[in-house]
C-alpha positions in Angstrom: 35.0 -21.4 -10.1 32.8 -21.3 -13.5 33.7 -17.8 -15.6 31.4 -15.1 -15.9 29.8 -14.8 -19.2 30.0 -11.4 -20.9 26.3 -10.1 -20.8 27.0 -11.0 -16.4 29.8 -8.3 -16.2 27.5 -6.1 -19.1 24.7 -6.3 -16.7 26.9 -6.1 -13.1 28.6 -2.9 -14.8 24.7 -1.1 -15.7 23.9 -1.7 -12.2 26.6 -0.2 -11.0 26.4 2.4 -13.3 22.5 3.1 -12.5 23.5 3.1 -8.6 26.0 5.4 -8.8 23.7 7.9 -10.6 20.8 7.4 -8.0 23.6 8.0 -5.1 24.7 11.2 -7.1 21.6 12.2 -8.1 20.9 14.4 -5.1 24.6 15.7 -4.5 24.0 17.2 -7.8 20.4 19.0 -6.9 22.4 21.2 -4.7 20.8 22.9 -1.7 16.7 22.5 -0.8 15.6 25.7 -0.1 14.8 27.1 2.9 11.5 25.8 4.5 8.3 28.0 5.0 8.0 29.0 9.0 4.5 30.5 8.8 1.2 29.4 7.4 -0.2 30.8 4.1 -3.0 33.4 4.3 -6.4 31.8 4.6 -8.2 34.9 5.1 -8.8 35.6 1.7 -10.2 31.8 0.8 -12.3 32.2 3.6 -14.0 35.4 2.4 -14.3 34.4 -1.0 -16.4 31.4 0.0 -18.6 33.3 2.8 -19.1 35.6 -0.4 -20.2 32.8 -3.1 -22.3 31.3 -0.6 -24.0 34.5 0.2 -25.1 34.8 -3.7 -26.6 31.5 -4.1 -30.4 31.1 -3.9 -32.5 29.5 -1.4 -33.2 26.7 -4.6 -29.3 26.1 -4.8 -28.9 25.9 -1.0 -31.7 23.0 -0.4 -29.7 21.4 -3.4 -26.8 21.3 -1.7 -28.0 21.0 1.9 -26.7 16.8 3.1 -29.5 14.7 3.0 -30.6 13.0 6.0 -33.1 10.5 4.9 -31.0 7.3 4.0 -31.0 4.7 7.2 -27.6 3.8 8.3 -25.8 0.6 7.2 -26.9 -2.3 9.0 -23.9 -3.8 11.2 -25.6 -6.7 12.2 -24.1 -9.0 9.7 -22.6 -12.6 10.6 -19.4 -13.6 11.0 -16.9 -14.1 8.6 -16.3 -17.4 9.9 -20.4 -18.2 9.9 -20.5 -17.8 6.2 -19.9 -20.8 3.1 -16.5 -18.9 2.3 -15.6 -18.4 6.0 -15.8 -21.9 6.8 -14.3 -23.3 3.4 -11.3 -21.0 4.5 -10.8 -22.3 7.9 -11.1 -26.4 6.3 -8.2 -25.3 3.9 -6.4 -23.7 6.6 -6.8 -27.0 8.6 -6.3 -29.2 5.6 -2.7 -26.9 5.1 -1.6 -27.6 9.2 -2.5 -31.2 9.1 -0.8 -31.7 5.8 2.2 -30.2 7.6 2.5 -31.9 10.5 1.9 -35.0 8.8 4.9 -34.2 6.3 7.3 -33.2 9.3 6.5 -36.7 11.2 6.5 -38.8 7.6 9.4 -37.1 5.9 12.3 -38.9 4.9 15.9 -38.9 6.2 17.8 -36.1 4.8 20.0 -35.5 2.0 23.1 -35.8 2.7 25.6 -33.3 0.8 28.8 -32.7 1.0 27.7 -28.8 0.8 25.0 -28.4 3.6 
């Protein structure tokens, strides 16, 4: 068995050391705190906003307003595989199985270690 070097056990001894800390880490936080059981008030949000949009001006409203005059996005496009990069895809991807099964059926015998 080949000897560790120094900067191994350095390097086995920060990890250790790092791991140790991030196991301690919330030991040491001590107890969460209880956790909230009812929703916060949105009664005054909700009143401050009816009240801002009351002050705004017919002007700022039509601002605002969504527009409704842009078509919707065609979905009528072609297939991935239809395309020049859809069908250079799929010859690679053909290229990769053939190469494959080739290399399975042409491979040579196996090495032969005393390890394996």
């Amino acid at each position: 068995m080949k000897p560790r070097s120094r900067w191994a056990r350095a390097l086995a001894g920060a990890l250790a050391f790092v791991f140790g800390l991030a196991m301690a880490a919330p030991a040491a936080a001590g107890p969460l705190p209880p956790l909230r059981t009812t929703a916060p008030a949105a009664a005054p949000l909700a009143t401050a906003a009816a009240a801002r949009v009351d002050a705004l001006t017919p002007a700022q409203l039509a601002s605002v307003a969504p527009q409704t005059t842009e078509a919707a996005p065609s979905t009528s496009s072609p297939s991935f595989f239809k395309t020049g990069k859809g069908v250079a895809v799929l010859a690679l991807l053909a290229a990769g199985v053939g190469y494959t099964a080739y290399s399975a059926v042409h491979d040579r015998k196996p090495v032969k270690s005393p390890i394996r």
